[in-house]
KOLTIFI-643038 format. One record per residue (C-alpha): residue in three letters; x, y, z; residue number from 1; chain. Coordinates in pm, 1 decimal, padded with zeros to 6 digits. Layout:
// KOLTIFI-643038
{r->ALA u->X v->Y w->Z k->NUM c->A}
...
//
This chain:
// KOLTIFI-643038
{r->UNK u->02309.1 v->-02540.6 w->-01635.0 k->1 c->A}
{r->UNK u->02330.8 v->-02887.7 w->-01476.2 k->2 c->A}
{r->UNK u->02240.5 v->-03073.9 w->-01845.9 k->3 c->A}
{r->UNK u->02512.0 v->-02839.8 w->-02002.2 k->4 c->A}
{r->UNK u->02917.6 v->-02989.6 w->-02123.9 k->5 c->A}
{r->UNK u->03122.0 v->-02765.9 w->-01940.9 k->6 c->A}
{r->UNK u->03430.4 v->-02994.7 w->-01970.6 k->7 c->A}
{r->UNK u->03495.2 v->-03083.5 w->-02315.5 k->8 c->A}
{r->UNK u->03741.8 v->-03190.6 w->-02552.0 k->9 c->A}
{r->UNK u->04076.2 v->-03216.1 w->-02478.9 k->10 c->A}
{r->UNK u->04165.6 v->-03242.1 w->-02109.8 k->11 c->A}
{r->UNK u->04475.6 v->-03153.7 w->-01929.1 k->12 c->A}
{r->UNK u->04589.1 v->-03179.1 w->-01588.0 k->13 c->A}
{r->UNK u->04606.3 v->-02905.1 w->-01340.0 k->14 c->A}
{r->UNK u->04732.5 v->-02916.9 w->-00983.2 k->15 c->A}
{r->UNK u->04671.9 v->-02636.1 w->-00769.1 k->16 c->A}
{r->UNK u->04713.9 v->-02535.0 w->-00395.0 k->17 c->A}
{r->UNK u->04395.4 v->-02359.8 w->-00212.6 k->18 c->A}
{r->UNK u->04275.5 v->-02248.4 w->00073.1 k->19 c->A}
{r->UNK u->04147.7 v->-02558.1 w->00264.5 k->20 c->A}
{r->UNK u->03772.5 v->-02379.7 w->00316.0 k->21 c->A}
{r->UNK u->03768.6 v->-02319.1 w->-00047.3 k->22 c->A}
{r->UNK u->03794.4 v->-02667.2 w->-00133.6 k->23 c->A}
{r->UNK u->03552.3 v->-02771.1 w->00160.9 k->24 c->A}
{r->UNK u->03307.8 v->-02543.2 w->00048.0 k->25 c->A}
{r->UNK u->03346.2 v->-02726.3 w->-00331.3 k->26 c->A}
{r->UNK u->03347.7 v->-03053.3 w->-00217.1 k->27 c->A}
{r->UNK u->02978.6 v->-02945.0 w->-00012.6 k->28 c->A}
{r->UNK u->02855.9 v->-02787.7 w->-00386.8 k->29 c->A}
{r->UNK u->02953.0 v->-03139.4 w->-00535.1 k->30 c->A}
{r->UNK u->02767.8 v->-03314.8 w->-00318.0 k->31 c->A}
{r->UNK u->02463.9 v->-03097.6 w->-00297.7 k->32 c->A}
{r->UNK u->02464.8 v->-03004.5 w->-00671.3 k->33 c->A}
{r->UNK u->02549.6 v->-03364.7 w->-00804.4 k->34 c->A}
{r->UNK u->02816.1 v->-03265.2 w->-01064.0 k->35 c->A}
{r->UNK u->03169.2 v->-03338.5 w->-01014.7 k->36 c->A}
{r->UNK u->03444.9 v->-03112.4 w->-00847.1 k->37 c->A}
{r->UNK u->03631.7 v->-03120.2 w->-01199.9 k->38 c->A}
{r->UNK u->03243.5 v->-02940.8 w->-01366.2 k->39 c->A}
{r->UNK u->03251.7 v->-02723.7 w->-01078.0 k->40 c->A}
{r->UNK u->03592.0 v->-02555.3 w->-01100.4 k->41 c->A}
{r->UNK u->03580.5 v->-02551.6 w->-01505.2 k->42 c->A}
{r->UNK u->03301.4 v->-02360.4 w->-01487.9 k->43 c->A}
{r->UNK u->03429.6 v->-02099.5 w->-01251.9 k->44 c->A}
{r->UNK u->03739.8 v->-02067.7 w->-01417.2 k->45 c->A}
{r->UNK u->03538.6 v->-02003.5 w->-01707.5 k->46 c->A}
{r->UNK u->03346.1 v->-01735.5 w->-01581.3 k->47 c->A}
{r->UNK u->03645.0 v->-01549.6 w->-01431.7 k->48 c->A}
{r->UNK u->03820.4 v->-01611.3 w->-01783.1 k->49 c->A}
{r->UNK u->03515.1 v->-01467.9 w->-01957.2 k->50 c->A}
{r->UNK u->03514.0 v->-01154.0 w->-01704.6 k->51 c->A}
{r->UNK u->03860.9 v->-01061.6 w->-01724.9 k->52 c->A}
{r->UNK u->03978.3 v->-01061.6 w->-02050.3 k->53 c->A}
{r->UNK u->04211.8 v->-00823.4 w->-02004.2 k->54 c->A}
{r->UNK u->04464.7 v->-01046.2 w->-01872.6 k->55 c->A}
{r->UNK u->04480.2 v->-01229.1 w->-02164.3 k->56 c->A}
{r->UNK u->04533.1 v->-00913.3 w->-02347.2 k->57 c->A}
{r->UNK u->04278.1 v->-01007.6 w->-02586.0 k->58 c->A}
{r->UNK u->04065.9 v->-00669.5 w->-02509.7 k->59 c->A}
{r->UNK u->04252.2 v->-00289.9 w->-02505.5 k->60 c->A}
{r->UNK u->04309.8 v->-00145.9 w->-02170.5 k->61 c->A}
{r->UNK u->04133.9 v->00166.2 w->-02053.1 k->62 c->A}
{r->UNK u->04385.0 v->00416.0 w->-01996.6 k->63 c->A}
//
């Protein structure tokens, strides 16, 4: 996972407000896991994208 582009192509700004443990916690996986904070968070995002594709209404909702 660590030798994998997680944050390719074009880039775009995002500014967010989070809880201030959340962001410690990061900052401790950044350091420990020598990738950057901007790897980090793509790569969750991407996960929670991938697992909940409802939302983008891509998939049919179980009724």
């Amino acid at each position: 996972m660590k030798s994998q582009k997680h944050n390719e192509g074009d880039l775009k700004d995002l500014k967010v407000k989070i809880e201030k443990k959340v962001v410690e916690d990061l900052e401790i996986m950044v350091k420990n896991m020598n990738m950057s904070m901007d790897d980090i968070v793509v790569i969750a995002l991407k996960r929670f994208r991938s697992s909940h594709t409802d939302y983008m209404k891509q998939v049919p909702r179980a009724e």
